[in-house]
VEXDREN-2710 file (C-alpha; in Angstrom, 1 decimal):
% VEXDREN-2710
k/r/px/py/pz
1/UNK/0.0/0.0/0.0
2/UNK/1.4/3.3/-0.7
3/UNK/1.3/6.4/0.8
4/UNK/-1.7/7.8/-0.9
5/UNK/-3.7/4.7/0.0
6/UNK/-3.0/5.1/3.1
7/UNK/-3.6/8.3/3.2
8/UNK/-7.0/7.6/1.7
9/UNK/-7.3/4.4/4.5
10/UNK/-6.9/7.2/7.4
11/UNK/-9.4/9.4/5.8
12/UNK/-11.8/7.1/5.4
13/UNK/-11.2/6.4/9.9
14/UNK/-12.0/9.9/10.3
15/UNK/-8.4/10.9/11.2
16/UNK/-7.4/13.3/9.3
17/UNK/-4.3/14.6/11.2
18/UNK/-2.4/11.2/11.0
19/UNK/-3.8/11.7/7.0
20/UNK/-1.9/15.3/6.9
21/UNK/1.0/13.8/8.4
22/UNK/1.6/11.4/5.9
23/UNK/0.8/13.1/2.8
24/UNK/3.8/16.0/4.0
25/UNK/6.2/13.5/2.2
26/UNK/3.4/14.2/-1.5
27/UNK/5.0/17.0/-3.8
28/UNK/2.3/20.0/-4.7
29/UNK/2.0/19.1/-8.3
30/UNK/0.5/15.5/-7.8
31/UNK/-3.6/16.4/-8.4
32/UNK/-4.6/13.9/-6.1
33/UNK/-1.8/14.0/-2.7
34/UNK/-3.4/17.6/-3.0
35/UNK/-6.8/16.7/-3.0
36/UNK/-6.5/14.3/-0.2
37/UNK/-4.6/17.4/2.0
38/UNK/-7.6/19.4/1.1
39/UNK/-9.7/16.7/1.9
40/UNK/-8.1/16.0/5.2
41/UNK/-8.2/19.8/6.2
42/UNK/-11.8/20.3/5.2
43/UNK/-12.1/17.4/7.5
44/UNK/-10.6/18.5/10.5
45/UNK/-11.9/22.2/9.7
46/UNK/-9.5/24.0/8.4
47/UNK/-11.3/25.1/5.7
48/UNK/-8.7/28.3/4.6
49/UNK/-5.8/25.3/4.6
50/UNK/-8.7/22.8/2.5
51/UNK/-8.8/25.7/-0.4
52/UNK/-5.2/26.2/-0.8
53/UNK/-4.8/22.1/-1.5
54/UNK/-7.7/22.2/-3.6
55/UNK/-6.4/25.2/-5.7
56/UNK/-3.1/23.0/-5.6
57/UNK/-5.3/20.2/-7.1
58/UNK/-6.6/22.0/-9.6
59/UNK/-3.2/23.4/-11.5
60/UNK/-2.2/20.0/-11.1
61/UNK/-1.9/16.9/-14.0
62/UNK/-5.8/15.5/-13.4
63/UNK/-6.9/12.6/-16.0
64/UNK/-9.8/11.2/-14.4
65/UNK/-12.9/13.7/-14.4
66/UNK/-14.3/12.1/-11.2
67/UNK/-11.7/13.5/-9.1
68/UNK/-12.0/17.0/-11.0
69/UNK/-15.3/17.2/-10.2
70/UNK/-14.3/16.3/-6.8
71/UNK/-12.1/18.8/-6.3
72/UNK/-14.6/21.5/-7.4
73/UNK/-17.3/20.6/-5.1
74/UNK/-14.9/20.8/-1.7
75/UNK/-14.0/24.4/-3.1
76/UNK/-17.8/24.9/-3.0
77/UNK/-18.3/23.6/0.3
78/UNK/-15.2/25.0/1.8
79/UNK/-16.3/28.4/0.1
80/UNK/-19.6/28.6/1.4
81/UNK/-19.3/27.4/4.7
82/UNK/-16.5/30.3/5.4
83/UNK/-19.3/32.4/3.9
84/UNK/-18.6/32.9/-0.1
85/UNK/-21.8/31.8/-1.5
86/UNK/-21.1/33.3/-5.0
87/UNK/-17.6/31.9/-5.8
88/UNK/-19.2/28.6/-3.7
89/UNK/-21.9/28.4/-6.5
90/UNK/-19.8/28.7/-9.4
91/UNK/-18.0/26.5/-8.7
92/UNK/-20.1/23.8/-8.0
93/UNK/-21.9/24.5/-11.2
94/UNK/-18.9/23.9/-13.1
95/UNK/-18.8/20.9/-11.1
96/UNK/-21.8/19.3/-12.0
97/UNK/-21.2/20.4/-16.5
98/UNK/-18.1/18.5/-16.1
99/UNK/-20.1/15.2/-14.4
100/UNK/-23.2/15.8/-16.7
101/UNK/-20.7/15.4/-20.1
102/UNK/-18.7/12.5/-18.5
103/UNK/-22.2/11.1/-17.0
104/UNK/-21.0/10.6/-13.5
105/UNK/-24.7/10.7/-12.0
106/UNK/-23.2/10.4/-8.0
107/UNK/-21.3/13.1/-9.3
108/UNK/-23.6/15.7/-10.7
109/UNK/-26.7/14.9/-7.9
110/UNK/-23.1/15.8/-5.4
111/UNK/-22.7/19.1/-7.6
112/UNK/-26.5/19.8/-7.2
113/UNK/-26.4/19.8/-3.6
114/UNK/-23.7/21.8/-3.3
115/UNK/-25.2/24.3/-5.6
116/UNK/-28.3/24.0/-2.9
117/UNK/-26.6/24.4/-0.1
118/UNK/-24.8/28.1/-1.6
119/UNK/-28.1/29.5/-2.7
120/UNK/-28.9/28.6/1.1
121/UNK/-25.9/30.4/2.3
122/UNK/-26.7/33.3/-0.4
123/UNK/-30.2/33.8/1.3
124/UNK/-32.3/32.1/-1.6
125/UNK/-34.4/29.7/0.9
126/UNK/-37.1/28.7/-1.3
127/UNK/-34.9/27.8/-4.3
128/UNK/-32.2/25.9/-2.2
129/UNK/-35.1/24.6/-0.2
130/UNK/-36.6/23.2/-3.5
131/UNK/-33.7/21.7/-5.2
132/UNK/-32.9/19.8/-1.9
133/UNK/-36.4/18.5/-1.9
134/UNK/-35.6/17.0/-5.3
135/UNK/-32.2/15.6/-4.5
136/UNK/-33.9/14.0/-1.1
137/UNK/-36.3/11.9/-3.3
138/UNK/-33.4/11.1/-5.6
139/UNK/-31.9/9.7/-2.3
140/UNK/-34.6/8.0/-0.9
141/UNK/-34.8/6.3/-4.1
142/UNK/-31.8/5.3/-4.1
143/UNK/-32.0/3.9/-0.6
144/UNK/-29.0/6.3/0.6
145/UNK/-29.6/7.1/4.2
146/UNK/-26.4/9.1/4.7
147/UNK/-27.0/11.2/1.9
148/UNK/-31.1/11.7/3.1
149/UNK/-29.9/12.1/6.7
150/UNK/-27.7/15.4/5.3
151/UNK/-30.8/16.9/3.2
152/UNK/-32.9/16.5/6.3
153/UNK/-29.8/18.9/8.7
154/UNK/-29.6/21.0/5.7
155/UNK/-33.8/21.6/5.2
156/UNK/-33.8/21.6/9.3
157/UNK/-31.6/25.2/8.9
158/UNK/-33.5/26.5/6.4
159/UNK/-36.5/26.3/8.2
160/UNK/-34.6/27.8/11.4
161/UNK/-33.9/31.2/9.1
162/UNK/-36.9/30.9/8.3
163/UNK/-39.2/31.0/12.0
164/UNK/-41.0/27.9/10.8
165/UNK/-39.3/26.2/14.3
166/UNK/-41.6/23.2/14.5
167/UNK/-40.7/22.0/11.0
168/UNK/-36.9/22.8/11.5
169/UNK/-37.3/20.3/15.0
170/UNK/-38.9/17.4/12.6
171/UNK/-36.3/17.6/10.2
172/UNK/-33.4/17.7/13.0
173/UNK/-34.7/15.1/14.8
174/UNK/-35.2/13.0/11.3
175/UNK/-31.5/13.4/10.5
176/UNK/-30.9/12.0/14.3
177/UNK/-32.8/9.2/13.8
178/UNK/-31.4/8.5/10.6
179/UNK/-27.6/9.3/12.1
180/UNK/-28.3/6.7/14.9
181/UNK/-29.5/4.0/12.3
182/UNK/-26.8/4.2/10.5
183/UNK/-24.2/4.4/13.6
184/UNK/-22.5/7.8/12.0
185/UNK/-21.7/9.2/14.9
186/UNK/-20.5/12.8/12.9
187/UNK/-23.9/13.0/11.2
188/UNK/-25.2/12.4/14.5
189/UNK/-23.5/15.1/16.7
190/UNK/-24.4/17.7/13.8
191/UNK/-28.1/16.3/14.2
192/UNK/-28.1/17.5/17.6
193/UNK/-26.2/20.8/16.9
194/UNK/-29.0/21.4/14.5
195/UNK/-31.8/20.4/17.2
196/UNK/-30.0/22.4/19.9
197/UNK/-29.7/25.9/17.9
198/UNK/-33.2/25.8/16.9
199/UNK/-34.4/25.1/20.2
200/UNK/-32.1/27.9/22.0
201/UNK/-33.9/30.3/18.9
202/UNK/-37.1/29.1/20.2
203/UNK/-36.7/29.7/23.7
204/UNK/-36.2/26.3/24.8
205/UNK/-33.1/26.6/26.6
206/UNK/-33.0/23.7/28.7
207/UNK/-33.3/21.5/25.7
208/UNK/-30.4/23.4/23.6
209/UNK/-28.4/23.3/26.4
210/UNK/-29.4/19.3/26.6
211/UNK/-28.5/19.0/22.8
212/UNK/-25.2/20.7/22.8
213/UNK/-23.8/18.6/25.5
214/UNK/-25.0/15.7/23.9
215/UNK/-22.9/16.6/21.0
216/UNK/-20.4/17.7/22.8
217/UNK/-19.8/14.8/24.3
218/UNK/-20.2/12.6/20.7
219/UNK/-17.5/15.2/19.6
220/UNK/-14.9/15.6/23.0
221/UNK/-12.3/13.3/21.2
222/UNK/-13.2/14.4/17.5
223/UNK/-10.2/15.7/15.4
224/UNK/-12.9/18.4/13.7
225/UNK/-11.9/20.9/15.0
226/UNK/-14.5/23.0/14.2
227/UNK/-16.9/21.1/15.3
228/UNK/-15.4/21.5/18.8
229/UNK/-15.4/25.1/18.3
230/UNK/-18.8/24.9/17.1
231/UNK/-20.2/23.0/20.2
232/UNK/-18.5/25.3/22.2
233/UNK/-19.6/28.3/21.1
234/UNK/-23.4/27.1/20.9
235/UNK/-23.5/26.4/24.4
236/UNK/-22.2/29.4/25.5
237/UNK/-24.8/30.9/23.8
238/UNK/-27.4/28.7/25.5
239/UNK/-25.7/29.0/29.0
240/UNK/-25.2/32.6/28.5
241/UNK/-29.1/32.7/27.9
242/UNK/-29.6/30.9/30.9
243/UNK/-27.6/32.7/33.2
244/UNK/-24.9/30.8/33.8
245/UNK/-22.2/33.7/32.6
246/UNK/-19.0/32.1/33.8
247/UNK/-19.5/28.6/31.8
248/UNK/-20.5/30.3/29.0
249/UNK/-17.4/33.2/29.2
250/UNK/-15.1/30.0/29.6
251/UNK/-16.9/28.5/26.6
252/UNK/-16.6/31.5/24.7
253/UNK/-13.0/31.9/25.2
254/UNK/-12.3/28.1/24.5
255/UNK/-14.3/28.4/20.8
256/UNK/-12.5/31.7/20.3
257/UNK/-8.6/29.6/20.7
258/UNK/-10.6/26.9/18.1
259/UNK/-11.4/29.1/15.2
260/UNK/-8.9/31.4/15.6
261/UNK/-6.9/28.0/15.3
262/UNK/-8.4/27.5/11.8
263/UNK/-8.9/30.7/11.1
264/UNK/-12.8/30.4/10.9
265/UNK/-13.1/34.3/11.0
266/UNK/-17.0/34.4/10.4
267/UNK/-18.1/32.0/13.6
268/UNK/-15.6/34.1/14.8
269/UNK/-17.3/36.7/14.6
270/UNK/-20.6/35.1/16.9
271/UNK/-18.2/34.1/19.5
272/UNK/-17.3/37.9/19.8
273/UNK/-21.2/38.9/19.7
274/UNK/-21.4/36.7/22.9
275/UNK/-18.9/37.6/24.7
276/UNK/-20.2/41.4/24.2
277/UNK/-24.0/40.2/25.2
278/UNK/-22.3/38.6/28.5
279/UNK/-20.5/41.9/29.4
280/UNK/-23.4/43.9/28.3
281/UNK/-24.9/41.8/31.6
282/UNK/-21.9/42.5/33.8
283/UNK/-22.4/46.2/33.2
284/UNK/-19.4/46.2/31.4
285/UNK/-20.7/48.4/28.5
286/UNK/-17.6/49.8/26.9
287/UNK/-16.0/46.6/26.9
288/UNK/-19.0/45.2/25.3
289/UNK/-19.1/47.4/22.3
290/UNK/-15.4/46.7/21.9
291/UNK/-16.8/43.4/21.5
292/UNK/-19.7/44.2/19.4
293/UNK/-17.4/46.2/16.5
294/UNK/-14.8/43.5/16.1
295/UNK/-18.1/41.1/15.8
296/UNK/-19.6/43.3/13.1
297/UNK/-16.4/43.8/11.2
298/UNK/-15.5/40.2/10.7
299/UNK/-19.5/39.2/9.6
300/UNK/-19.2/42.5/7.3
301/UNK/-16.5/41.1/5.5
302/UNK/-17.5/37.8/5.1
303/UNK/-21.2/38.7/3.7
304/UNK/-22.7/36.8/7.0
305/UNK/-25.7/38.5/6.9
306/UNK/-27.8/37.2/9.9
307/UNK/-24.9/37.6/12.1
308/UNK/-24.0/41.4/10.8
309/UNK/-28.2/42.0/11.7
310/UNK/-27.8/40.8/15.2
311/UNK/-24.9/42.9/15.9
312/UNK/-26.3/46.0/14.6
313/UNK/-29.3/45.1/16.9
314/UNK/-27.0/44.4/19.5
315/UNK/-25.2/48.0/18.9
316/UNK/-28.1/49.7/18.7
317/UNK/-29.4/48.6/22.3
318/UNK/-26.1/49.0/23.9
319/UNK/-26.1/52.7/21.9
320/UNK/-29.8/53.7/23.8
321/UNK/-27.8/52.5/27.4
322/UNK/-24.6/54.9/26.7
323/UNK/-27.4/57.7/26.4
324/UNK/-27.4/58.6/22.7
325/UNK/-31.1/57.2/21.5
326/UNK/-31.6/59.4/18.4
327/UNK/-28.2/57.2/16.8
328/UNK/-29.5/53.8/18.7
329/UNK/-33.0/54.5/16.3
330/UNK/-31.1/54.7/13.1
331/UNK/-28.8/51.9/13.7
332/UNK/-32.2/49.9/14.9
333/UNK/-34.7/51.2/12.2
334/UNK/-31.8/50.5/9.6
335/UNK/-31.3/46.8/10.6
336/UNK/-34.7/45.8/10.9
337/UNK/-35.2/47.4/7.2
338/UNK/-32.2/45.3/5.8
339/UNK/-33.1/42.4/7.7
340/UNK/-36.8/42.5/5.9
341/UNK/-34.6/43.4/2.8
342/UNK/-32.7/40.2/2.7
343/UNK/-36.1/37.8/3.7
344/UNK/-34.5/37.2/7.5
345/UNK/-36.3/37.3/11.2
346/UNK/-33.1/38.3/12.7
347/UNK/-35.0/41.4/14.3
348/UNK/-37.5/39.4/15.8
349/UNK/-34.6/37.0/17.5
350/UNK/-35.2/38.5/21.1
351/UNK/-34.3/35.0/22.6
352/UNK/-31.3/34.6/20.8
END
């Protein structure tokens, strides 16, 4: 076995790092040692690290379509995920021309998805919501679980943006079931992330804060690291909600170190909007909007909309408590007019 098979072999385990560490003998010019990097990176989280090994990939020697296609649809995911829907979408739909005119039918439904799941990042709910209907039955069809239990997460968050909470629970607590079936224990801690940020939106803090350490727990010993961060920062969010302000601070802080680790600057960004919320409640208000700004900054330049809305909300209250209520109006009246604008509730998030 050589060294890309067992590369492939570790990737496969879900270790990643051991994965890295062997490809660092692979030269930059050999298409697939690149892809599997990139592979391995998106992996663990690293999605910045994941699109340099996928650009690699892509100036590389590639003969086999399959693994060009490939190689375009992690640069989707990678690029959405960290925010850029647009380049996300392009190039998932060169993606799926290139598996149409070879006929690679996994291929093309994989470029469809990804396609879905940027015009969900891009705001267009209904259309992504719509094509991922269409792939699901194509799935179910098809008898793949794994690939149904990932529509279901995916149609769960679109319903979350959308307020429609009791259909985002059914189709979190579908992808569970579905997760636990098939023993995948990752699909199964995103499940529960998916079930515990929809709940915490809702008001139901006890049972977000039940989800997330559910998840936490699946993910304690994970090497994703952003998943980690992830868990991290959603139950600070929950614990902050509930009160408990020094878990949630020490939660904060932890999936601050985690995606600053892999450079995840727009969840960054919500870690910062906590950590101003909890000093907002420790009457620490200039501190807070020191917060706040580096929060609005880092969604501002990574197009995340719903997270920019909150923080302007967020400013604006904590503008009307330094005293200044004819600025705290504009920057309120403004937000809730963009956040109409762009088809979001975020104004209406008083629970969040």
């Amino acid at each position: 076995m050589d060294i890309l098979e067992k590369a492939e072999k570790l990737l496969n385990e879900g270790k990643p790092r051991k994965a890295l560490d062997l490809l660092k003998k692979t030269k930059k010019d050999d298409a697939f040692a690149e892809y599997l990097k990139a592979e391995a990176s998106r992996v663990g989280g690293d999605f910045h690290a994941a699109i340099t090994h996928y650009d690699n990939a892509r100036r590389g020697h590639i003969e086999d379509p399959e693994l060009a296609v490939n190689i375009l649809n992690g640069m989707a995911a990678c690029l959405r995920t960290l925010g850029k829907s647009e380049p996300a979408y392009t190039f998932a739909h060169e993606a799926g021309r290139i598996a149409q005119e070879y006929e690679l039918e996994d291929a093309e439904r994989h470029s469809r998805l990804e396609m879905a799941m940027a015009l969900r990042a891009k705001g267009n709910l209904e259309q992504s919501r719509a094509l991922l209907e269409m792939i699901l039955t194509e799935f179910e069809e098809l008898g793949d679980s794994s690939g149904s239990t990932y529509i279901h997460w995916a149609l769960g968050g679109i319903f979350r943006l959308q307020g429609k909470f009791a259909q985002s629970v059914a189709e979190f607590k579908k992808a569970v079931a579905l997760a636990k079936k098939d023993k995948d224990e990752t699909s199964l801690g995103y499940g529960y992330f998916g079930l515990a940020g929809v709940s915490r939106v809702a008001g139901d803090i006890a049972g977000s804060e039940k989800y997330y350490r559910i998840a936490a727990d699946i993910f304690k010993d994970s090497e994703d690291l952003f998943a980690r961060a992830y868990v991290n920062c959603g139950l600070a969010n929950a614990l902050r909600q509930k009160g408990a302000h020094d878990e949630a601070y020490t939660r904060y802080q932890e999936a601050d170190k985690l995606y600053s680790k892999i450079n995840d600057e727009p969840d960054l960004g919500f870690v910062k909007w906590g950590l101003g919320n909890i000093l907002v409640k420790r009457g620490k208000l200039k501190e807070a909007m020191k917060q706040f700004e580096k929060a609005l900054a880092l969604f501002e330049k990574y197009d995340e909309k719903r997270g920019e809305l909150l923080t302007r909300l967020s400013i604006a209250s904590l503008t009307y408590l330094l005293g200044d209520a004819e600025a705290a109006d504009r920057i309120y009246d403004a937000a809730v007019a963009e956040a109409k604008n762009e088809g979001l509730h975020t104004y209406l998030e008083t629970l969040t």
